[in-house]
N, C-alpha and C positions, 0 to 999 in steps of 0.2 A: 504494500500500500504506500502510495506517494503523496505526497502533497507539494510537491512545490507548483502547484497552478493557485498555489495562493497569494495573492498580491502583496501584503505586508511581509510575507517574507520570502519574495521571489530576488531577492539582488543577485547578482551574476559571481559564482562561484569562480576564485580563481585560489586554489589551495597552494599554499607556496612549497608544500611536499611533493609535488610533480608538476611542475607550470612547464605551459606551454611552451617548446623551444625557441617561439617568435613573440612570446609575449614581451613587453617593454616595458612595462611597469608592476610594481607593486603595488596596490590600492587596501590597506593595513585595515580599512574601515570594511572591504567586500565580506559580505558574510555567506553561508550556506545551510542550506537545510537537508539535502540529499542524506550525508553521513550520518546525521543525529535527528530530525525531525526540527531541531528547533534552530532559530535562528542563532547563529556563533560566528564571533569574527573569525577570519581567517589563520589565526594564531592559537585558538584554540579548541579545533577540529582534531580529537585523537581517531585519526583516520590517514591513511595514505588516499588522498584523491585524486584525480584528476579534469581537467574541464577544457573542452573546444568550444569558443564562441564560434560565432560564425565568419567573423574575420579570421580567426585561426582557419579554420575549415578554408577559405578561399585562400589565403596566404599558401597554405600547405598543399594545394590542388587535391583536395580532397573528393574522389571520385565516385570512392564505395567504403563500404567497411573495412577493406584493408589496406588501405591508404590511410583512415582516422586516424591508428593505431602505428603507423610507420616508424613513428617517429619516440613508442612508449614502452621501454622496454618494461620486460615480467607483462607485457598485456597482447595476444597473438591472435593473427585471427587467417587459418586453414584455406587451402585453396587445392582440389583436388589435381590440377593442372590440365581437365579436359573436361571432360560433356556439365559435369554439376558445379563446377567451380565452387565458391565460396560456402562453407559449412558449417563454422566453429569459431565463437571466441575463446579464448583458455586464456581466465586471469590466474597469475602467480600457479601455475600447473594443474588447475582446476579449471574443466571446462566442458563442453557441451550444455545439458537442460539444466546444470548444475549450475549454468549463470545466468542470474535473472536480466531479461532485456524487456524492460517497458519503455514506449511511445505515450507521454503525457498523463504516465500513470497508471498503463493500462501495458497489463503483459502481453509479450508477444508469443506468437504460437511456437509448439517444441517442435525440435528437430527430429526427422527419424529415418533411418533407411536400413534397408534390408536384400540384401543382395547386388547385383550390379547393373541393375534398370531399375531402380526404386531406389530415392533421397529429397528427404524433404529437408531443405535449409533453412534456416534464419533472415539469411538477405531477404528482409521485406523491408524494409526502407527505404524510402529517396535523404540521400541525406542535403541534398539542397532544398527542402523543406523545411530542415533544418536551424535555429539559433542557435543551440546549444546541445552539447554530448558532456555528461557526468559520469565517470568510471571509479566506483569505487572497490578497492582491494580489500580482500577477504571476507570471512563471514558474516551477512549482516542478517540470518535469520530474527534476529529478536525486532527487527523493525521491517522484514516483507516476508519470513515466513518462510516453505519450504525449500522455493527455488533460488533464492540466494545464499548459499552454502558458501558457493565461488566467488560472490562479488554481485557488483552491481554494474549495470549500465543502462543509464537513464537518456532517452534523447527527448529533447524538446522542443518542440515544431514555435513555429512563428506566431504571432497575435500583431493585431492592426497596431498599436502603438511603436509596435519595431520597425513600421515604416513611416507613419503618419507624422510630420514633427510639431514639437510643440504648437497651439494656436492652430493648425493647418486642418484639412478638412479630407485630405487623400495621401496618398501615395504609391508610387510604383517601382518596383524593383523589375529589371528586365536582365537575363546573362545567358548568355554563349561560349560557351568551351571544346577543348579538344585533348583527349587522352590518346598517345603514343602506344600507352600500356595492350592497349587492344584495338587501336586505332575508332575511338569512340566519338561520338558528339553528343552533348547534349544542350537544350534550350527551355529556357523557363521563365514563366514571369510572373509576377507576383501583388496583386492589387490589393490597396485597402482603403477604407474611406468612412467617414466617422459623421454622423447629423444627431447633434441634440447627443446622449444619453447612448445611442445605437451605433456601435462601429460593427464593420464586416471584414473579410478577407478572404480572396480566391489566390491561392496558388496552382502553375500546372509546370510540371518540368516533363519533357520527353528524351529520350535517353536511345541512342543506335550505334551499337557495336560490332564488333567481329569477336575472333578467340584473343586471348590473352597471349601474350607473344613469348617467346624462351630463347633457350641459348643451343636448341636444336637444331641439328642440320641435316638430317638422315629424314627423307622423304618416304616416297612408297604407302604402303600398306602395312598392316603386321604389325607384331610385340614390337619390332625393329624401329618403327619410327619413330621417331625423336620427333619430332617439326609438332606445332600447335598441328590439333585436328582440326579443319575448317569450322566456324560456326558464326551463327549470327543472331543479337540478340536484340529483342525492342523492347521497352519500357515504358510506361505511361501512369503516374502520378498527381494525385491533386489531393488539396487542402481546402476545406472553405471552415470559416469559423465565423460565429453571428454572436454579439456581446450586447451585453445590457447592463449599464454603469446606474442601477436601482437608486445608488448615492454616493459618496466617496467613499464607502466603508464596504458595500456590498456590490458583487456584481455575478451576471447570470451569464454561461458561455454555454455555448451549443458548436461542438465541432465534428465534423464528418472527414475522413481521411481516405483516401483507397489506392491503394497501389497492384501494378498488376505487368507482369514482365513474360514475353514469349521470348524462347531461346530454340534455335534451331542447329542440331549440332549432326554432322557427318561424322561417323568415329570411325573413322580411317585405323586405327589402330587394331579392331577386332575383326576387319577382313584379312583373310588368309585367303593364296597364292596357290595352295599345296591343295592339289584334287583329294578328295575323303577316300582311305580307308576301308575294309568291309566294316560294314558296322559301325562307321565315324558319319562326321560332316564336314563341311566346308563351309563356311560365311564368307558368300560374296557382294552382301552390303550392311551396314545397320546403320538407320538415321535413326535421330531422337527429335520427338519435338513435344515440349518441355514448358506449361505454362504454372504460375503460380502469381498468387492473385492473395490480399488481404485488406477486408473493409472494416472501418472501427466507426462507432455512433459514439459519441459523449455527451453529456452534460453535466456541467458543475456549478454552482453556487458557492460564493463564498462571503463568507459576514466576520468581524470582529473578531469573536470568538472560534472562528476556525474554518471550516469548510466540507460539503460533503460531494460525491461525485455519482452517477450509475453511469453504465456505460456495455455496449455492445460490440463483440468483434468477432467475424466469421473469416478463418481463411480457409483454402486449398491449393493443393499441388496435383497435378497433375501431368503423366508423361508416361508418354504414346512411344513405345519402340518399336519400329517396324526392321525385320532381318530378312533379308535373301539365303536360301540355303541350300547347295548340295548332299544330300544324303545320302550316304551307300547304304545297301542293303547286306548282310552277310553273304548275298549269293553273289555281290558284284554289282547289282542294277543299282543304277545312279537315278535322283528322283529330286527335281527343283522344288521347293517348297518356298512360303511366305511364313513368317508369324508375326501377329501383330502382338502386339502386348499393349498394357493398363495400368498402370502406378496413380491409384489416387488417394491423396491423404487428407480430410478434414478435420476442424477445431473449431468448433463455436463455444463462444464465450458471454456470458451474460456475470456482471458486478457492481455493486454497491458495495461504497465504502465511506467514512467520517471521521475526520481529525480533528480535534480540538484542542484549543492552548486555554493553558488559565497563568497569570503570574501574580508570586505572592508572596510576603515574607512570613518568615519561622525561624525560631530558636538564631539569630541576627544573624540569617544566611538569605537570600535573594533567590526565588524558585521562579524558573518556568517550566511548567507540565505541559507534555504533551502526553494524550491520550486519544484512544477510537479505535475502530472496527472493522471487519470488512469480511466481506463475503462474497464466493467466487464458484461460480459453476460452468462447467466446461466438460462438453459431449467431445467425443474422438472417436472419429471412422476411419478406419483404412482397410484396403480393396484394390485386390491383385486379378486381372483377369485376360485374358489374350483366346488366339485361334491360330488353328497352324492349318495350310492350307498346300495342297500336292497339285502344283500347279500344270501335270498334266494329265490329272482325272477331274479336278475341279473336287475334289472328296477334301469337308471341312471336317478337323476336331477341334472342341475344347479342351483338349489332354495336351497338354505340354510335357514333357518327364521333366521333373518329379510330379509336376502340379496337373489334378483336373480342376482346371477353373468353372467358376469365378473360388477363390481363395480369400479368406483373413488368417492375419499372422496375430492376431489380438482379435477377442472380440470388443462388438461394438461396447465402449468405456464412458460412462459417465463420474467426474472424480467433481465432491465440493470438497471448499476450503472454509470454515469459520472462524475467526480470528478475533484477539483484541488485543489492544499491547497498552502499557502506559509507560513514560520515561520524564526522568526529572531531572532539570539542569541547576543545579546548586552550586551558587556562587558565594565562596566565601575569601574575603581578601582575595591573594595573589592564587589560591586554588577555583577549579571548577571540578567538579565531580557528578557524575554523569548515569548514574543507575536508571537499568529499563529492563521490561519483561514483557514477553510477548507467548500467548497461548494459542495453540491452532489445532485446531480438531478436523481432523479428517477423513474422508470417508471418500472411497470405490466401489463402484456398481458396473461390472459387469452384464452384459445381457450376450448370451451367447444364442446367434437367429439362426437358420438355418444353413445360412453359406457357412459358418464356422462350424459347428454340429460335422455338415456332412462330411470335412476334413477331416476332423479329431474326433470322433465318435468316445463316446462315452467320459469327455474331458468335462471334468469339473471346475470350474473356473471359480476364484482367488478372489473374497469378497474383504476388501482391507478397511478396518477402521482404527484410526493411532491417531494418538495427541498428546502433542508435546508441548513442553514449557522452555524458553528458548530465555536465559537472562544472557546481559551484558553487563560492563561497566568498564567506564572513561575514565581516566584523571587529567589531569591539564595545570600542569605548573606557569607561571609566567614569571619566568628569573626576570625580565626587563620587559621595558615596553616593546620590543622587538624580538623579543626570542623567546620558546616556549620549550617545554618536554610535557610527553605523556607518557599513558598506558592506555593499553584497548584489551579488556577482557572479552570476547565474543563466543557465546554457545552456539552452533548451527545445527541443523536435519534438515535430513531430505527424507519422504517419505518413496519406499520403492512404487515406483513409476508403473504405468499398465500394460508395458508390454515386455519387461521381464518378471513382472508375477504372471502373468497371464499367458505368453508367447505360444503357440503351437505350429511346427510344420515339423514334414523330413523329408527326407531323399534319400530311399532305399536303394534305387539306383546307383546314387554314389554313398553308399557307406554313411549319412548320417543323419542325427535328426535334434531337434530342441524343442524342449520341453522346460512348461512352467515351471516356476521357485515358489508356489504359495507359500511358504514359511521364511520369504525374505525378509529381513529388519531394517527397520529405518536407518538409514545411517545418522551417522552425529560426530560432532567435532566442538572442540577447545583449540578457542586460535587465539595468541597471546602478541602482541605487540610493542613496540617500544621504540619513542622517538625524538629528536629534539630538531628544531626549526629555529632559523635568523632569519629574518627579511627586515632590510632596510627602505624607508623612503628614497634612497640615493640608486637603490635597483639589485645591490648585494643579497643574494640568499643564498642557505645553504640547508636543506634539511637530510635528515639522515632517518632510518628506520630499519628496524630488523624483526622479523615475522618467526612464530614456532607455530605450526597448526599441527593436531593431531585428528584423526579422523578415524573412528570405528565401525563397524561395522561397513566398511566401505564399499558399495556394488560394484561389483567387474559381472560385467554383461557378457554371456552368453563364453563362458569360461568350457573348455573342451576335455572328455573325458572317454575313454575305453569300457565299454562295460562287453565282458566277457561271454553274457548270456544273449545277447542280440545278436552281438560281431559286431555294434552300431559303433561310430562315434559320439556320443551325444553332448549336447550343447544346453548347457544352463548358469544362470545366473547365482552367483554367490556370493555370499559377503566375507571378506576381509575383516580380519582381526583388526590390525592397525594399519593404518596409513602416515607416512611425517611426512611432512612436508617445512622445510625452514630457509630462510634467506635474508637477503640485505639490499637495500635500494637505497642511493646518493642521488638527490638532484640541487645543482649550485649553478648559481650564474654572476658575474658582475660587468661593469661597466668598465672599460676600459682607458677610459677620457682622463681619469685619477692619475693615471702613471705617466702618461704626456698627454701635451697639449695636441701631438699629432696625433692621435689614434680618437679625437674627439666625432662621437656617432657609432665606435666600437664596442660590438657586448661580446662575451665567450659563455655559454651556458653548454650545461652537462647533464646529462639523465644516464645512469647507469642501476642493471640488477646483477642478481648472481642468487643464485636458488641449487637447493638439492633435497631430491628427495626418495624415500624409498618404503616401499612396500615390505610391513615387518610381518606378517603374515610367511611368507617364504624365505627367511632370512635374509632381510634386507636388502633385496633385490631392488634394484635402482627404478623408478618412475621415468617412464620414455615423455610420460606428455611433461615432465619439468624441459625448460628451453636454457639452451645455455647461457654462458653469462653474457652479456649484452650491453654496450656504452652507445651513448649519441651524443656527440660533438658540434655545437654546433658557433660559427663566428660571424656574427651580425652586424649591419653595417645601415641606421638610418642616414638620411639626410637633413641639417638643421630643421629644413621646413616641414620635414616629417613626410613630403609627398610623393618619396620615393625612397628605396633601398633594398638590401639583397642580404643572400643568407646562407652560406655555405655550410651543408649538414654534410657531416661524416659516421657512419656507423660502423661500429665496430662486433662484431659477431666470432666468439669462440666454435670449436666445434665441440661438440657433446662429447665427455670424457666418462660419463660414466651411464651404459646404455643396458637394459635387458634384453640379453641376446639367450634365452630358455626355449625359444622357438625358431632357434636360427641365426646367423650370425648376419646383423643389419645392416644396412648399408646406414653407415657415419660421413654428416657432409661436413668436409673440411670448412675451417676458417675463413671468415671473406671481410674485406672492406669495398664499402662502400660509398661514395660521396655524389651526393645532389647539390643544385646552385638552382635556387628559390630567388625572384624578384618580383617587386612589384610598384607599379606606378599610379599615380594620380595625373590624368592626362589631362582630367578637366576638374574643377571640383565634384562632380559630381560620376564621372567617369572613370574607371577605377580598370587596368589588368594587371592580372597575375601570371605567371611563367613559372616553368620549370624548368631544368634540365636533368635529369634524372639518370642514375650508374655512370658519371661523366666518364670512368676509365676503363666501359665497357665489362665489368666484372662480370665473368660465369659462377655463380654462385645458388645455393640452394639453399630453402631456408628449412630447418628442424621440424617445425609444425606442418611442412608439407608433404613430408618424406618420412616422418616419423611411422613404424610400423612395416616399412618395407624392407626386404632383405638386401644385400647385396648384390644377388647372384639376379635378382631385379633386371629382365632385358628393357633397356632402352631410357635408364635414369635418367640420359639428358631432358629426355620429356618434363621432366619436374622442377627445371630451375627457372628462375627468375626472369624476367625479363631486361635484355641488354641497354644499351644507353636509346632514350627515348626523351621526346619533350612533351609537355601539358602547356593548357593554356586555357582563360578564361578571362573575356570583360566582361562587367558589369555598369550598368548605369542605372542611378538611382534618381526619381523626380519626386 
């Protein structure tokens, strides 16, 4: 549950424990509410956070999700390097549905896939909808509940006031860019206009791409190809919001959002060359085409004393494979076939929720409470179905091997969430301390109809009800008006999820099969932190943190096992003993102008992690999704007038030193650096570009989170690196 769409304590979060590497100043007064519910300067937030304004976001050419994050180490976001691209944030080595991503307060749907023509993603976003992205690290259970175990990332779309200027009666944002990365375009504009009491706001951004580009050079067909597979992808985006300022204390917002993206991909990669086999096949084409679509309804009110919201969101994914195929027979006879296939995954979402503050003094300490509720119901479909088709009898089946469709890998899941939390910010002298407790009752409902039945015959399916009690506690020292230290106590769970208590398929064909965990346990974690912060008014900062989280009962999905009575391999979900996970993050910047007169308009700022972790369940066998350690450098250069300057980022990337090779020996990508050169100009006052230049030294490189899981002996790894030196670009004009 969020609140920050509440007016009195919406100021723009700018945490000096992770600032933006293009940010320029410190404003010691900006406060945040994301990390702790209540309003707190920025000094005394016991939290590593971080925040992208929307100049950050243009400054940085910020495209998609994995450009926000470019520039943040311990914060990773996956890209499969062909047909599904983008899948996964992973804060501090914690990732997937394990990190909550809500849109103005409102979660976004989970991820999930199964097999290799079935993934549903995350990337539901336009992030040029966009004013603000809030990342907070580690467990914030006690303030949203199940799915923030991993952290938080908060984005928050635009309102008429962020274009409209003081006195004024409209305004309009208009931008046009170009990404190299994939050779992309996109355009959007953004109106809003205010009479009396009533402002409104239309945004639409449209977005047309190709594949994402690499350091591939091996063409062809086949495992062998390295080169981007062809693909092409469109996008289309809009925002409207309709406001009603009741009085200067309360106001009424009504917002609609819906975003909806077609990707059309050729996978060149799974055509084979090599005629079938007796008893084999041949794939001599497979296109994808690939839509996913998510529409949210809101309203909120909000008054003095706090604020309440309901709000509706429905998405789907959906994607259509279609294969070409040669099949031998064991006697010899070759036989062309077609199959089409079906990947569709839904989440509808219906919630209410209400925050309230009250401030007050007691025992000669200064309180503000934050307290409220929230409630959260969410159905999930998903439906696997195809035809395979012998294209010279014209003789159709529904029988794919393994599968006769139509198929569910879960039945249809209805999961609520009941919550309440309260937390108290107590001010005394040079301390703040920060107690809060959040309780969530939860409950799974299963209905298993006949598509699933006639699968798994006689499956019993996993009716979960748990709730748990989730405390925290902050401290906050302030040794000076400019420097602070904390602690961050945080309890997290996650409640197991409904499709490893529930999961059903196999494939007796190939030796194996998976089966539910109904006696899975909630996981939970103790995450401890500890940190000290400087920011000057002069632009000096330096904060420091260091993270121990512990995690039990921790699910690993669909964990693989021999049972000697079938001959099966079978597949199921288990929980983990213990999970650690610990680390250290540095971010410092200053101003170079101090040390000569000539370097005046020079800053140098740093962001660096370093993380290890390991799974104490198996004798401490190392965590693959931990990212190595990780520095960004970066040397900034405004001009007196401020209407123009540049920014030289360098990153620095270790290679993974300590990796779980129990399944194989992995392929480990070597060390790389990195460096971009960022600009940007004010042509007119009110005309505004941005530039990139991106990998300026041509680097071949791979990043961890994308490769992570595959082995060595992996044909065609170049397929998964980075892309080479490229440029972005994008103007804006504002009226």
């Amino acid at each position: 549950m969020s609140s920050h769409f509440i007016p009195r304590h919406a100021a723009l979060l700018l945490a000096a424990a992770a600032l933006p590497l293009a940010a320029q100043t410190v404003d010691l007064d900006t406060v945040t509410i994301t990390a702790t519910r209540i309003e707190t300067r920025v000094l005394e937030v016991p939290a590593t956070v971080t925040v992208k304004s929307r100049d950050d976001m243009d400054r940085e050419l910020v495209f998609d999700l994995k450009d926000l994050v470019r520039y943040e180490p311990g914060v990773t976001v996956s890209d499969d390097g062909g047909r599904f691209g983008i899948s996964d944030i992973t804060i501090r080595g914690i990732g997937g549905n394990r990190v909550l991503m809500e849109v103005d307060g409102v979660r976004m749907p989970d991820a999930f896939s199964i097999g290799s023509h079935a993934n549903s993603g995350r990337d539901v976003v336009d992030t040029d909808l966009l004013k603000r992205v809030e990342i907070v690290r580690g467990s914030v259970s006690s303030l949203y509940g199940s799915d923030a175990i991993g952290g938080v990332v908060a984005f928050t779309t635009r309102d008429p006031e962020d274009l409209i200027p003081a006195g004024g009666s409209f305004g309009l944002t208009a931008k046009m860019g170009y990404s190299g990365w994939n050779d992309s375009t996109v355009a959007g504009a953004t109106f809003a206009a205010r009479a009396s009491a009533w402002s409104a706001l239309l945004a639409y951004t449209r977005r047309d791409g190709h594949e994402t580009d690499n350091a591939g050079r091996v063409g062809g067909t086949g495992a062998t190809r390295t080169e981007p597979v062809p693909q092409d992808l469109y996008s289309d985006s809009v925002l409207a919001k309709l406001v009603f300022d009741a009085s200067d204390t309360q106001r009424l917002r009504l917002s609609w959002e819906g975003t909806r993206t077609d990707t059309f991909t050729d996978v060149l990669t799974a055509v084979s060359a090599t005629p079938p086999m007796a008893g084999g096949a041949q794939t001599t084409a497979l296109v994808g085409s690939d839509e996913q679509q998510r529409s949210r309804l809101t309203f909120e009110h909000s008054f003095p004393l706090g604020a309440w919201r309901v709000y509706w969101q429905q998405s789907e994914t959906g994607q259509e494979t279609l294969e070409h195929r040669n099949a031998a027979s064991f006697a010899g006879a070759v036989a062309p076939q077609a199959r089409w296939r079906l990947f569709d995954f839904e989440q509808e979402e219906v919630g209410a929720e209400v925050t309230l503050f009250s401030d007050f003094e007691a025992l000669g300490a200064a309180h503000t409470l934050a307290y409220g509720a929230e409630y959260i119901e969410t159905d999930t479909a998903q439906l696997r179905t195809g035809v395979q088709t012998n294209l010279l009898t014209g003789v159709a089946s529904t029988t794919i091997l393994p599968d006769a469709f139509p198929v569910r890998d879960f039945p249809l899941t209805t999961t609520r969430q009941a919550s309440v939390f309260v937390q108290d910010e107590i001010r005394l002298g040079a301390w703040t301390i920060t107690p809060g407790v959040r309780y969530d009752d939860y409950a799974l409902r299963p209905t298993v109809d006949a598509i699933f039945a006639a699968d798994n015959p006689g499956f019993v399916a996993a009716h979960i009800d748990e709730s748990n009690v989730s405390p925290k506690l902050g401290v906050m020292y302030r040794f000076t008006e400019h420097s602070s230290g904390y602690f961050n106590y945080a309890a997290g769970f996650r409640t197991p999820p409904y499709d490893d208590a529930n999961i059903g398929f196999e494939n007796l064909a190939f030796g194996y099969t998976a089966i539910a965990n109904p006696d899975l346990k909630s996981e939970t974690s103790d995450s401890f932190e500890l940190g000290w912060r400087l920011a000057r008014p002069s632009g000096h900062y330096l904060a420091l943190s260091a993270y121990y989280n512990l995690y039990d009962d921790f699910i690993e999905s669909l964990v693989g096992s021999f049972d000697p009575v079938s001959g099966l391999t079978v597949f199921q979900s288990q929980n983990l003993n213990e999970v650690r996970i610990r680390g250290i993050e540095v971010a410092a910047g200053m101003p170079l102008e101090g040390l000569s007169d000539s370097l005046r308009g020079l800053s140098v700022r740093l962001a660096a992690s370093y993380a290890r972790g390991e799974n104490r369940t198996d004798g401490d066998m190392p965590l693959n999704s931990i990212d190595p350690p990780k520095a960004v450098l970066g040397l900034n250069w405004r001009a007196p007038s401020q209407r123009w300057g540049a920014e030289l980022v360098t990153t620095f990337a270790d290679s993974p030193r300590r990796v779980d090779d129990s399944l194989g020996a992995p392929f480990v990508p070597p060390s790389y650096t990195k460096i971009d050169l960022l600009a940007d100009i004010a042509l007119m006052p009110r005309l505004r570009f941005n530039a990139g230049l991106f990998n300026l030294t041509d680097e071949r490189y791979w990043e961890w989170a994308d490769v992570n899981g595959r082995l060595a002996s992996t044909t065609g790894l170049d397929r998964y690196t980075r892309p080479g030196r490229s440029v972005g670009a994008t103007i804006r004009y504002e009226w």
